[in-house]
Backbone bond lengths (Angstrom), bond angles and torsions (degrees), N, CA, C in turn:
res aa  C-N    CA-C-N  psi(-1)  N-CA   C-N-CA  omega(-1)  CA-C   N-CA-C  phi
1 X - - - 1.448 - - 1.520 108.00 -
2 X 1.624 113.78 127.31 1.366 97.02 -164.69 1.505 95.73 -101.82
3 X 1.316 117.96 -21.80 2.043 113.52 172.02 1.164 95.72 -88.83
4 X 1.576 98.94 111.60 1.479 98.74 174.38 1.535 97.46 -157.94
5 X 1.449 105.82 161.63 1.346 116.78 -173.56 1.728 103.43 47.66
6 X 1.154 105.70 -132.25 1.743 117.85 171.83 1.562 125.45 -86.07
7 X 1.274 96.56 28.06 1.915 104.35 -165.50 1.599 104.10 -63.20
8 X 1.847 105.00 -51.28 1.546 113.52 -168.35 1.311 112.07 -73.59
9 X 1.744 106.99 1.48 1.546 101.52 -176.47 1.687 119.99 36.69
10 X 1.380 109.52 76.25 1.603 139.15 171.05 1.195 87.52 -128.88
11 X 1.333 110.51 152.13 1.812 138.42 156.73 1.798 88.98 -77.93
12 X 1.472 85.72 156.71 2.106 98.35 162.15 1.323 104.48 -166.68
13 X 1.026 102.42 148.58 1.299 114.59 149.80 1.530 130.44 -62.07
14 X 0.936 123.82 107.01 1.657 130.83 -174.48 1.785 99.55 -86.87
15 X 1.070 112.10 109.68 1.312 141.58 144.79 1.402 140.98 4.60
16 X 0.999 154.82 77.07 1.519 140.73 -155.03 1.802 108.79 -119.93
17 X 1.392 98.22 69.70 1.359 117.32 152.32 2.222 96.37 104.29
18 X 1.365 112.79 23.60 1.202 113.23 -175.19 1.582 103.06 -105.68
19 X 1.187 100.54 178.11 2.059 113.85 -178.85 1.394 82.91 -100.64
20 X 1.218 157.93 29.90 1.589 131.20 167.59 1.662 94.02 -149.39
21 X 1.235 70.85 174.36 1.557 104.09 -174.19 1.990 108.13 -135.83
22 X 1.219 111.33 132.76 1.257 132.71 167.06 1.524 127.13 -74.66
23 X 1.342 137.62 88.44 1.301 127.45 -133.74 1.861 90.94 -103.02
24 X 0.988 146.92 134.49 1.727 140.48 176.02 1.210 96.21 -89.62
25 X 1.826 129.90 108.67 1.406 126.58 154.78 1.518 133.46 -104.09
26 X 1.237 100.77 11.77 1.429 135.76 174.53 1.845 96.54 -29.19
27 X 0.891 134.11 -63.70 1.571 157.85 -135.19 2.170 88.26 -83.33
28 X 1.200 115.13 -30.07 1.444 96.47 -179.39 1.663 106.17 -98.15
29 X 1.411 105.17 14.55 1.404 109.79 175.52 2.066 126.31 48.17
30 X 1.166 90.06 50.53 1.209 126.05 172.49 1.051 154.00 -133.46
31 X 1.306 154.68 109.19 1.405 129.22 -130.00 1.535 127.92 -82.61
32 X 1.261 144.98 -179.88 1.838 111.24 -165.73 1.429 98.10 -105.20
33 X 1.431 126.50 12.27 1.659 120.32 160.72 1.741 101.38 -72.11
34 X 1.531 118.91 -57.16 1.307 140.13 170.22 1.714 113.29 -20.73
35 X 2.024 85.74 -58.60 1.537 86.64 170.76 1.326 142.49 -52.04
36 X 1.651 107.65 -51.94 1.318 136.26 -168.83 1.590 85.82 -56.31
37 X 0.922 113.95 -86.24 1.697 128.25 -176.03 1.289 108.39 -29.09
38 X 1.382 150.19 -46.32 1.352 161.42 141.13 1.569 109.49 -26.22
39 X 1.272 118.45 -53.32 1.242 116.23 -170.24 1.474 121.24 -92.56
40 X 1.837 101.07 -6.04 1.522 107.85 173.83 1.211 97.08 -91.06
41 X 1.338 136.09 -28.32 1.138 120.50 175.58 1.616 120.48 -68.92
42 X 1.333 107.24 -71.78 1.565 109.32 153.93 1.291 132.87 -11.95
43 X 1.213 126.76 -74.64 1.642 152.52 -174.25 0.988 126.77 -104.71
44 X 1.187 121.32 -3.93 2.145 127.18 -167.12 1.352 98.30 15.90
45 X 1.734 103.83 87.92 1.124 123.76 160.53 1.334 113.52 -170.69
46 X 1.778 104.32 130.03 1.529 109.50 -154.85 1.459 110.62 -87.06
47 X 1.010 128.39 132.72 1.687 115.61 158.97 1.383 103.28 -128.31
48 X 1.566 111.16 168.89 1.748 122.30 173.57 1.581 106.50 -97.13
49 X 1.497 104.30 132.42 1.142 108.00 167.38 1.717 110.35 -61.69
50 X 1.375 76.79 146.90 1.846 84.95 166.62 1.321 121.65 -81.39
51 X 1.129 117.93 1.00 1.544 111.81 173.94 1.845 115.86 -86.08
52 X 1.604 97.69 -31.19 1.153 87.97 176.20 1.663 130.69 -85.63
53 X 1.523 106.64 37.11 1.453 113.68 165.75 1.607 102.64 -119.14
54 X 1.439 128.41 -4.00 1.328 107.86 -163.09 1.982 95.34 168.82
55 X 0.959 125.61 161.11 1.152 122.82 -167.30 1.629 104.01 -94.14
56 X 1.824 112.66 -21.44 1.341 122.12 -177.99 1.379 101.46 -90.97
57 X 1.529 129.42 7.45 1.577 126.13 148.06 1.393 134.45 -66.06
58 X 1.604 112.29 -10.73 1.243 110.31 178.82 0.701 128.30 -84.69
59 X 1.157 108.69 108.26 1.851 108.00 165.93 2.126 94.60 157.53
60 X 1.709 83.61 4.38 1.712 92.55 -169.98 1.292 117.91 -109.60
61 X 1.026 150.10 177.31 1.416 137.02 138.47 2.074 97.00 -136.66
62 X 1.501 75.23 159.55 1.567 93.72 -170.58 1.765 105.76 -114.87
63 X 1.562 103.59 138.23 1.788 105.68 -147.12 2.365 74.80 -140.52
64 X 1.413 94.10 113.20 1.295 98.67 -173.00 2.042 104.81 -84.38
65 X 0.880 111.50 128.07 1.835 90.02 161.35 1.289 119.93 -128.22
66 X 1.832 113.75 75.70 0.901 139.95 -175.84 1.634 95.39 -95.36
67 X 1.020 122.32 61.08 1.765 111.28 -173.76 1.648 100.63 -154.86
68 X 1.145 90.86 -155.75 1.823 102.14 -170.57 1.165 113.73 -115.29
69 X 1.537 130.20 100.89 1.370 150.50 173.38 2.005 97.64 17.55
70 X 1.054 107.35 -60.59 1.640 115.90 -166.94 1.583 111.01 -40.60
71 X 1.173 85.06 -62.90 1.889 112.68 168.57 1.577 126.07 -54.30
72 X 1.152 101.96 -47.97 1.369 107.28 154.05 2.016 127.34 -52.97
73 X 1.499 101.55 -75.44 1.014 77.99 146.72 1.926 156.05 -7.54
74 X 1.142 106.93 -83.94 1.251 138.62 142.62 1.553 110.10 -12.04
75 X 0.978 113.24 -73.54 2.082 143.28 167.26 1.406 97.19 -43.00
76 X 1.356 139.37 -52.32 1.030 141.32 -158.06 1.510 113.79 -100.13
77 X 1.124 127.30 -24.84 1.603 145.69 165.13 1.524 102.40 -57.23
78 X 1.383 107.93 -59.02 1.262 122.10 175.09 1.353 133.04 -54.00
79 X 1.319 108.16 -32.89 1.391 127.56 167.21 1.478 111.52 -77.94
80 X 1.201 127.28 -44.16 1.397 110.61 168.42 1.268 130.78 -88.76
81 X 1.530 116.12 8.28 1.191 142.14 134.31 1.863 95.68 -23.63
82 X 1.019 108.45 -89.19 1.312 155.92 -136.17 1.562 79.00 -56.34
83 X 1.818 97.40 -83.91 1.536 93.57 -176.38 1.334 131.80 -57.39
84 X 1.274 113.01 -12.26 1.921 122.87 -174.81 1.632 93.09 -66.78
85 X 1.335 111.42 -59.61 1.740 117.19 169.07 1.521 131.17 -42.97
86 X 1.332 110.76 -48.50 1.614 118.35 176.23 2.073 93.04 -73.50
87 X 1.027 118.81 -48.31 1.432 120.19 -174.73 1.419 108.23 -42.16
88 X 1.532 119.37 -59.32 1.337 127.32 175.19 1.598 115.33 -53.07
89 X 1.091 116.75 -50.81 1.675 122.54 179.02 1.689 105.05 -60.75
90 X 1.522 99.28 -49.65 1.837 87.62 -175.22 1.958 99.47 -50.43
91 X 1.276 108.24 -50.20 1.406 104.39 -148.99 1.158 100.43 -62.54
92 X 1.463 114.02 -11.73 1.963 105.62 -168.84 1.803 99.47 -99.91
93 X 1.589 125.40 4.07 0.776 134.72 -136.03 1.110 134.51 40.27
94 X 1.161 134.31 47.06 1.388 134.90 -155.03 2.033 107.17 -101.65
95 X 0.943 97.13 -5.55 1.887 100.35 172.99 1.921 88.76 -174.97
C-alpha cells in the first residue's frame, strides 16, 4: 500500500473505536461534495462528503474501512491517485 500512514500527507481524524476515518481536504480548496465527485471521477473510488453528516464536516470526507484488507488497499492507491492529481493542478494553479 503506497498511501499509507502519512504518505498522502492529509490531516484525519484518527478514530476511537469506529469503521471510518475523517479525511481533511480543506488544503485543495474545494469543497468535500466537489471532492468526492472529483475523485469518483478520477479514481473510482467512493467516499462521503463531510458535509453531509453535519455542517462542521466540510471540508472532510469520510473513507469507511469496513472491508477486506485487499480492498482497502485498493481504496488507498486510489486515493493517492486522487491527491497526486489535485497536487499537480494546485501547483500549476489549475483549481
Amino acid at each position: 500500500m503506497r498511501c499509507s500512514d502519512d504518505s498522502c500527507n492529509l490531516p484525519y481524524t484518527k478514530p476511537d473505536g469506529a469503521f471510518y476515518v475523517f479525511i481533511d481536504v480543506k488544503l485543495f480548496g474545494m469543497s468535500s461534495w466537489d471532492f468526492v465527485a472529483f475523485t469518483i471521477n478520477e479514481s473510482d473510488l467512493v467516499l462521503v462528503h463531510g458535509s453531509a453528516f453535519t455542517e462542521a464536516g466540510e471540508g472532510y470526507v469520510r473513507l469507511s474501512f469496513a472491508n477486506e484488507m485487499k480492498v482497502l488497499v485498493e481504496a488507498m492507491n486510489r486515493l493517492e491517485k486522487t491527491v497526486d492529481v489535485l497536487t499537480a493542478k494546485k501547483s500549476a494553479h489549475l483549481i
